[in-house]
C-alpha angles and dihedrals in degrees: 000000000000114000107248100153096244138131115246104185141004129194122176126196122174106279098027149004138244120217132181108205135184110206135159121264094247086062105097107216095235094046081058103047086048090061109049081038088059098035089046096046090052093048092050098050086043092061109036098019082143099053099043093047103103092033103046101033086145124078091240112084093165134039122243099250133108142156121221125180132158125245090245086216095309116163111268088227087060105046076052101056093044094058090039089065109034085109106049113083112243112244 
């Protein structure tokens, strides 16, 4: 996997997301998730500020936890599929 800094795969549930990203090794994870959490959180209350206003009257959307882990040489397709399916109730 060569770092491009893209995002190879997004999965959303109802409390939290999943994302596969490629980044490259001098990004530091937290500096990332920052990031999206900051750029998201404006987008969103750009959006539906309306809508969020009795419910987000404080400046924080999201918490400050994460979890971060890297793939340890895991096939790509099966990272993929398991955030593809994070959502889906096994049977």
């Amino acid at each position: 996997m060569n770092a491009k800094n893209e995002l190879v795969e997004f999965n959303g549930e109802v409390d939290h997301v999943h994302l596969l990203v490629d980044i490259s090794p001098d990004i530091a994870p937290s500096k990332l998730v920052n990031t999206l959490k900051t750029i998201s959180t404006r987008m969103i209350r750009k959006k539906y500020a309306e809508y969020l206003k009795p419910f987000y009257w404080k400046p924080v959307f999201w918490t400050e936890a994460y979890f971060v882990t890297s793939s340890g040489g895991a096939p790509l397709e099966t990272l993929k599929e398991y955030i593809k399916h994070q959502n889906t109730p096994e049977s």
